[in-house]
NUKOL-451495 format. One record per residue (C-alpha): z, y, x. Coordinates in steps of 0.001 Angstrom, whole numbers, plus 524288, in hexadecimal, padded with zeros to 5 digits. Layout:
BEGIN
ZYX;...
// end
This chain:
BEGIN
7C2957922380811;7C932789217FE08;7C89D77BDE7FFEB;7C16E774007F327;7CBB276B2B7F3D5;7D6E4773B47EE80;7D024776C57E314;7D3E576C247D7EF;7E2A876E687DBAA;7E0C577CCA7D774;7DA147773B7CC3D;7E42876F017C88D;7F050777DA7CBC3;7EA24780AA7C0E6;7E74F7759B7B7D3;7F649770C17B953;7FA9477F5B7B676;7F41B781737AB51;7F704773427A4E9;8061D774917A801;8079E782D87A370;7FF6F77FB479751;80873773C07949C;8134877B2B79628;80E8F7876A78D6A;80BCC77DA27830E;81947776C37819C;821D4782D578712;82C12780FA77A47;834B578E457804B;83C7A786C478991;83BE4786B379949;83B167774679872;8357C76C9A7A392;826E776E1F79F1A;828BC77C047A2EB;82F8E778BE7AFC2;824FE76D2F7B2F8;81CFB777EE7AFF5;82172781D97BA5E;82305778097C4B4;81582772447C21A;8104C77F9D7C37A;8166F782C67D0DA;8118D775777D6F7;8046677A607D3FF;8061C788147D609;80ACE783B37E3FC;7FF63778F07E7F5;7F5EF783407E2AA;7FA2378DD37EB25;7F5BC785A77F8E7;7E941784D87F29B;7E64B793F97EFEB;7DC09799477FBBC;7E3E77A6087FEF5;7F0A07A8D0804FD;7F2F27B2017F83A;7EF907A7037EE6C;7F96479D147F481;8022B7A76C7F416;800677ABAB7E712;800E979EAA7DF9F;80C837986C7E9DC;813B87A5A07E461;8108E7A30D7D580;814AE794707D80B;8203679A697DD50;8230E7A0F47D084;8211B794B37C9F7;8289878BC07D111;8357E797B57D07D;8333C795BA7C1A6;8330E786DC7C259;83FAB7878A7C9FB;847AA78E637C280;8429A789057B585;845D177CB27BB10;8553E7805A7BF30;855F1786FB7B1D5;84FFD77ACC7A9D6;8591F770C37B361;86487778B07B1B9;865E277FBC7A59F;85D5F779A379BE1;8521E77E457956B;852CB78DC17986B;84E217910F7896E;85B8578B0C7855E;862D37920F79145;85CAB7A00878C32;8601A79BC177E20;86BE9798E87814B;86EC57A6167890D;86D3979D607979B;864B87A2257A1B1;85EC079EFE7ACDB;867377992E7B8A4;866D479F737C24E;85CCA796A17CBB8;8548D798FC7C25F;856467A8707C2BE;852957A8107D00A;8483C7A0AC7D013;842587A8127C628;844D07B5097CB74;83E4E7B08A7D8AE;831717AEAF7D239;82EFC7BD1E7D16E;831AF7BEC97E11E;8241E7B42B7DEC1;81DE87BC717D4C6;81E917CA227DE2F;818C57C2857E882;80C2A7BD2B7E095;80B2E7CBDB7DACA;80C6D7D0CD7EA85;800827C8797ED8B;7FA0E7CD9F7E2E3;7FA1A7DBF67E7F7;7EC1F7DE917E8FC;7EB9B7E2747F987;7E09B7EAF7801DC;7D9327E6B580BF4;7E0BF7E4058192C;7ED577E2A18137D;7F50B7D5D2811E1;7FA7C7D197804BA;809817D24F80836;805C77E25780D15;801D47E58D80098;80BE57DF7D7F888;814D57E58E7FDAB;810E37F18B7FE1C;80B8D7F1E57F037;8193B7E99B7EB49;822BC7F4E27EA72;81A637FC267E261;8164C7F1787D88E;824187ED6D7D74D;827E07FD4E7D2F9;81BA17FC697C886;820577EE9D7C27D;82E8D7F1407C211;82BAE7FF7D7BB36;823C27F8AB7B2B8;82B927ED227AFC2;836EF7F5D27ACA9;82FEA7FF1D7A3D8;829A87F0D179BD7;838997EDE979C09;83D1B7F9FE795C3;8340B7F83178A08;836F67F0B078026;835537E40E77E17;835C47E0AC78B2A;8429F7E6D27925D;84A167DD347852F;848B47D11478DDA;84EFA7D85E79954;85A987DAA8790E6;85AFF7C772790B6;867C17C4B879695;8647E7B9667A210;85B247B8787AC98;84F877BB2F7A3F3;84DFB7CB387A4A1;84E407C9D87B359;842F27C0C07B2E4;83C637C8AF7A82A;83D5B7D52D7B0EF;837F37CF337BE06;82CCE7C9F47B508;8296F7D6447AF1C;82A0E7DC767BD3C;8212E7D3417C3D0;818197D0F57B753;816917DFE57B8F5;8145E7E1637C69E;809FC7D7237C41C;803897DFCC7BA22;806797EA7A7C53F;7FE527E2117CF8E;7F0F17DF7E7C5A7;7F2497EF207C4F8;7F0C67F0077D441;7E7467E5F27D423;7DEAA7EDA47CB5D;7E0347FAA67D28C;7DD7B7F3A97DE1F;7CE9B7EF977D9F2;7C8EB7F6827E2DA;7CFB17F1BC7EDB8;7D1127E3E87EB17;7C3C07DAD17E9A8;7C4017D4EA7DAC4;7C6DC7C7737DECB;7D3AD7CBA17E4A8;7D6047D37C7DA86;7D4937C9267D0D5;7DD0D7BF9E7D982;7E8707C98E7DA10;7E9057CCC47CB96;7E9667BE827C88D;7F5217BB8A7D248;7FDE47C8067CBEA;7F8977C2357BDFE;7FFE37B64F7C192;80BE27BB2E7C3D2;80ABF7C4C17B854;808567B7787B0B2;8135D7B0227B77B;81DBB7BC4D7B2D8;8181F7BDE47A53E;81ADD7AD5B7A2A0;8286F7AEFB7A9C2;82B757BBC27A04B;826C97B3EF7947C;82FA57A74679957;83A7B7B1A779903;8359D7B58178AC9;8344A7A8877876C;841037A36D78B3B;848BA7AED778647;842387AF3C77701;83DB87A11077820;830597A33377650;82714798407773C;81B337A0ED7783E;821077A841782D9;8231479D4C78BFD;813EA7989E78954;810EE7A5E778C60;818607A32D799BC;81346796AA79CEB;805AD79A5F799D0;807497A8A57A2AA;80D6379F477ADC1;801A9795FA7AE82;7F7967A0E87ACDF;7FDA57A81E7B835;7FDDD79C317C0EE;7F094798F67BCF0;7E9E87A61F7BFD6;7F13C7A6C27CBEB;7E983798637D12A;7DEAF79D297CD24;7DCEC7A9037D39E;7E2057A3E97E01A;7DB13797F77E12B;7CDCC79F3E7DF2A;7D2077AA327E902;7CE657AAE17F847;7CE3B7B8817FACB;7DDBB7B9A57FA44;7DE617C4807F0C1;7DC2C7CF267FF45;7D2887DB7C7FE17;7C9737DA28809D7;7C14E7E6F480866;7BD157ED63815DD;7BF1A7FA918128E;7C9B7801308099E;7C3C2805A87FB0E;7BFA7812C27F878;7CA1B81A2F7EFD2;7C68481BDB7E174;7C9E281B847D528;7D1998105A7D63B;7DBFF8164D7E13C;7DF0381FF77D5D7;7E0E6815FC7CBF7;7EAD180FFC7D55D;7F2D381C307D945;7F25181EC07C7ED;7F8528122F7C62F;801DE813BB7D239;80552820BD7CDC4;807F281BD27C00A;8101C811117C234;817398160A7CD75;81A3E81FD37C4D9;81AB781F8A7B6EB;8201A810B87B58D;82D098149B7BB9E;82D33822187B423;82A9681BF87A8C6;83664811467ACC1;83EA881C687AE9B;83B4C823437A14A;83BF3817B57991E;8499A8129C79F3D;84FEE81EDC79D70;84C4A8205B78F50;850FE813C578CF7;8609381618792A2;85F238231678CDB;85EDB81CFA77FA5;8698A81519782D6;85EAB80841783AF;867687FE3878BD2;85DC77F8CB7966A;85FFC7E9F979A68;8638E7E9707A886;855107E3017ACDB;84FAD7EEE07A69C;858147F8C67AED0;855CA7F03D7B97B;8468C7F24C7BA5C;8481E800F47B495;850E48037B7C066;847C37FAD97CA5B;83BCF800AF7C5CF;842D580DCF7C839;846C780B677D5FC;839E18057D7D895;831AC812927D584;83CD581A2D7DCBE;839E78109E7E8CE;82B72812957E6C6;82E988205B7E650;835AD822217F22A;82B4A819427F92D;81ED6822AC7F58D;825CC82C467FBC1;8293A8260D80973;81AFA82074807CD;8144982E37806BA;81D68833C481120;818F48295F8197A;80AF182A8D816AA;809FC83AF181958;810D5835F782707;806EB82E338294C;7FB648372082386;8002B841E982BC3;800E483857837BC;7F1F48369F834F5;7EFA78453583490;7F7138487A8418A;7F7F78456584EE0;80419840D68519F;803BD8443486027;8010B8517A86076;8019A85566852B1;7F4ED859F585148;7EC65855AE8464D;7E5EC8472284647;7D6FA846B38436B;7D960842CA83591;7E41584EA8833C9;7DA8C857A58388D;7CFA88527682FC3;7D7FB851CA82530;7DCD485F8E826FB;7CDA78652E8276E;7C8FC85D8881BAA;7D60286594815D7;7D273871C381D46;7C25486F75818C0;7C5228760B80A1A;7CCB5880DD81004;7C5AF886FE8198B;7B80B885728120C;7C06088EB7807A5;7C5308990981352;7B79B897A681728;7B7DC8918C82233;7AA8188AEB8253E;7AECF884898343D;7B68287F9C83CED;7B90D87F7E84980;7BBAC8727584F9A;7BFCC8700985D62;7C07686542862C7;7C8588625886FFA;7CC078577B87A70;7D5AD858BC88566;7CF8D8588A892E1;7D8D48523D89CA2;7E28C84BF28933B;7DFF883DEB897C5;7E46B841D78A575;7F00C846A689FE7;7F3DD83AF7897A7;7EF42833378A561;7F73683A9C8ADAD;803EF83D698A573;803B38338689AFE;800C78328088C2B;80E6683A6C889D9;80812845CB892B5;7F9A3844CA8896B;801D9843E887C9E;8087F852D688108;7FB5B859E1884D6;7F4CB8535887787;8022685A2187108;8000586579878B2;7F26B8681A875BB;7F61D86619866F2;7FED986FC18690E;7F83D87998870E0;7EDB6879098678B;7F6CC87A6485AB7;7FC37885DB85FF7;7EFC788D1C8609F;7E90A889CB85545;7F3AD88C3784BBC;7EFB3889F683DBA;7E22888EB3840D6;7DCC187E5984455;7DFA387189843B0;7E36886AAE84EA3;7E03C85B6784F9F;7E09E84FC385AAD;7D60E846088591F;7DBE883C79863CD;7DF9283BC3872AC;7DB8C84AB9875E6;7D28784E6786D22;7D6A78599886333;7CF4486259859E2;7D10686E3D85441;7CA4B872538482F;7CA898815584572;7C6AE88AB983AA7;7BA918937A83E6E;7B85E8999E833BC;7BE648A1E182713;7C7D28A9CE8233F;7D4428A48B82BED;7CDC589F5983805;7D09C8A1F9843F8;7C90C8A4E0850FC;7C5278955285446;7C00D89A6286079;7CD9F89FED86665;7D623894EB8617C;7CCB888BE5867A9;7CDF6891A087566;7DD4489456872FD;7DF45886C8870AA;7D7348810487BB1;7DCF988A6D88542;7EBC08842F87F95;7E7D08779388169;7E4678793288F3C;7EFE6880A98934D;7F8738787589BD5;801CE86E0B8961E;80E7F8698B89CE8;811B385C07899CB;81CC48536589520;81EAB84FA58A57D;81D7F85DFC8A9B5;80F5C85B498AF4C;8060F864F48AAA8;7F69A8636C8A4C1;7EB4E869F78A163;7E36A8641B897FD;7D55286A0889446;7CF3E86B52887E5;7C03B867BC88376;7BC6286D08876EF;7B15486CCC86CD8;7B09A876CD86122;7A80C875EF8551E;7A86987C6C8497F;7A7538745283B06;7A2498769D8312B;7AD018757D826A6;7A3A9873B681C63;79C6B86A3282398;7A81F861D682807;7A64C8534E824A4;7B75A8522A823C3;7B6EC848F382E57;7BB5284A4483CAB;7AE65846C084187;7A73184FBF83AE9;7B39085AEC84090;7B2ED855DE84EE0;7A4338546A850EF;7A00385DED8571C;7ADAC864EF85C4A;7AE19857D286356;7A052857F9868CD;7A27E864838706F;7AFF78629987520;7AA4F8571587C42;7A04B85EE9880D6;7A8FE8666B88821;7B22A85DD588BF6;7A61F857C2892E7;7A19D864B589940;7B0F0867AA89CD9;7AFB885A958A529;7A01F85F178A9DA;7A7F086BB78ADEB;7B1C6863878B376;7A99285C428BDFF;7A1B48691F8C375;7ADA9871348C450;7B043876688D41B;7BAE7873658DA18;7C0D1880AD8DCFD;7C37C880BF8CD3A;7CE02874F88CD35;7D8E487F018CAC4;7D6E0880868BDDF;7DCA28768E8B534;7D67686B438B18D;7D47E863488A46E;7DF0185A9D8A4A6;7E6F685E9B8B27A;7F37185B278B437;7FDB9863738BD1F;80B33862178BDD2;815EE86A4F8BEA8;
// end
């Protein structure tokens, strides 16, 4: 809980803000003078003492970042002002920027990505820096196609053709300003994921760095043209996007984190978001690519910025690209590593569900009204695994797989639930079923055929089953619902197998046993 105690510094960093950037909007006069500089450097002090006040690990983030920004800007205003004079007579003079002053300008958008990162709206269970970057690469494709296909309309790709510093710094504005605009998008998608408060919180942190590029663009503007309303227009986007950022972040203690219990229900709103992914993915770079090649088709020279983010937007949706694919590739891996047993190669629970619910529509059309399920468990297999080790289980659960397999054909499905329990699910009924009945005792009788093993020992495993027919109809599409009752009598015998068991005589311990071993 905040402390009562940090409250009038808050107060007053916001006070001091507003005062300085309202001084400074008020006498701006079109140069980059000391009141501007005093201005910047007031800002960051109070930027900086106001971030160890915020409640949440994401506030003092978020404002030490945007008093980052600030005190980049003071720094190289200051080198530039020290060095070179006022900058409105170096650009009227055809001067630029020294280079310090490049740099430290161009590191402020490194600080701008990173606010925008921690305003990636994030699920339940999932740490801030996890989603970032997983949702970066694909904000970064959506504001560079954009950027570059704002820059290839007039009249904004004619201050990419400036000579200087100043197209560079107009481009990584127009970038970030639009992967801002990107952010608010995912933030509203995202409203039924994200509790309103947060949602509030992280549209007002990528506001503030939307507001921090729009007042460094219209600096550019101002400096360039020497435009006096320009430069109020930056000072006064500057303070509002310091301002709303203390706000927000003073008020906030739930750290901007979705703490649902269980996942949302799909809707309307999962749609929306694969439309919008869909479209951007999509048409923004096709409309990049359209747009640019008219243009050099006409013999329209581009400035090199523009080719620049033409040709990066390009390579980004090619990247994106080649990453859905290795993405879906990986993700039918995994989906069929859900589906099957990797062991013995039979079908998991979930594949064989899976495949019924599939199966369900079809048969009801051949008119098949049942099924037969069997259900069966190994007798003797933990003496085997005792006596010859796991390796010596894992070949007799292959085995069985096998033995089973080639018996039924294409006429079943053939699943393992876990350990050694298997079912088989069989059509009774219609126009291509087979005799359930035969394969049934084929496939027992298989199964308890003697096995040689990996060491040369050999075992006899036994087999308890239960059979029960379904109801296709009736089926609920779960395994429960499948297993029930196929499960219920193959316990019942596996019981009156071990009954049987204890009252056999003596002069029958020839015959093989459940689970006897022999060697060679």
């Amino acid at each position: 809980m905040r402390q009562q105690s940090t409250r009038p510094l808050p107060t007053a960093a916001l006070v001091a803000i507003a005062l300085v950037w309202g001084w400074i909007a008020w006498s701006y006069a079109g140069t980059t003078d000391r009141a501007v500089l005093v201005a910047e450097v007031a800002a960051t002090a109070v930027l900086g003492v106001t971030a160890l006040c915020a409640p949440t690990p994401r506030g003092r983030a978020t404002i030490g970042l945007v008093a980052g920004w600030t005190g980049l800007t003071a720094l190289g205003d200051s080198y530039w002002l020290f060095t070179a004079g006022s900058p409105s007579v170096g650009y009227a003079e055809g001067s630029y920027e020294p280079a310090p002053t490049v740099v430290a300008f161009l590191l402020r958008y490194a600080l701008g990505a990173a606010v925008l990162a921690l305003a990636l709206p994030q699920h339940a269970g999932r740490r801030p820096r996890g989603v970032a970057l997983g949702a970066a690469p694909g904000t970064v494709q959506v504001a560079t196609a954009a950027a570059a296909l704002i820059t290839l309309v007039p009249p904004t790709g004619a201050l990419l053709g400036e000579r200087g510093p100043s197209p560079t710094f107009f481009a990584a504005d127009l970038v970030l300003g639009v992967a801002a605009v990107g952010v608010v998008l995912r933030i509203v998608l995202a409203r039924h994921r994200v509790p309103r408060p947060a949602r509030r919180l992280l549209t007002a942190t990528a506001v503030t760095v939307l507001a921090l590029v729009a007042a460094d663009a219209a600096m550019v503007v101002s400096l360039l043209n020497g435009s006096v309303s320009a430069g109020v227009l930056s000072s006064t986007a500057s303070a509002s996007g310091c301002v709303l950022c203390v706000v927000v972040h003073l008020r906030d203690r739930s750290d901007g984190v979705a703490t649902a219990c269980l996942p949302p229900a799909a809707g309307a709103g999962d749609r929306s978001r694969l439309l919008v992914r869909v479209l951007t993915r999509l048409v923004l770079p096709t409309s990049v690519l359209v747009v640019a090649t008219h243009r050099v088709s006409t013999g329209d020279d581009l400035p090199a910025h523009q080719l620049g983010l033409v040709a990066l937007a390009l390579a980004l949706a090619l990247a994106g690209a080649l990453g859905h694919l290795v993405r879906a590739e990986r993700d039918e891996r995994a989906a069929a590593a859900v589906v099957r047993d990797d062991l013995t190669g039979a079908w998991s629970r979930a594949g064989l569900v899976q495949q019924l619910r599939v199966r369900r529509a079809a048969a009801r059309r051949d008119g098949a009204g049942t099924w037969t399920v069997v259900a069966l468990d190994l007798d003797g297999f933990k003496s085997v695994n005792d006596t010859h080790g796991h390796a010596a289980g894992d070949a007799v659960l292959r085995a069985t797989v096998t033995r089973i397999a080639s018996v039924l054909g294409d006429q079943g499905l053939l699943a393992r639930l876990g350990g050694d329990e298997f079912v088989v699910v069989l059509p009774s009924a219609g126009r291509r079923a087979g005799d359930p009945t035969g394969l049934v005792d084929r496939f027992l009788t298989a199964v308890a055929a003697p096995l040689e093993l990996p060491g040369g020992a050999v075992c006899t495993v036994g087999v308890s089953a239960g059979t029960a027919v379904l109801d296709v109809h009736g089926w609920d599409g779960e395994a429960q619902g499948l297993l029930a009752e196929a499960d219920h009598r193959m316990y019942q015998d596996k019981r009156t197998r071990r009954q049987s068991a204890r009252t056999t005589p003596t002069d029958r311990r020839s015959a093989p046993r459940a689970g006897a071993l022999r060697g060679n």
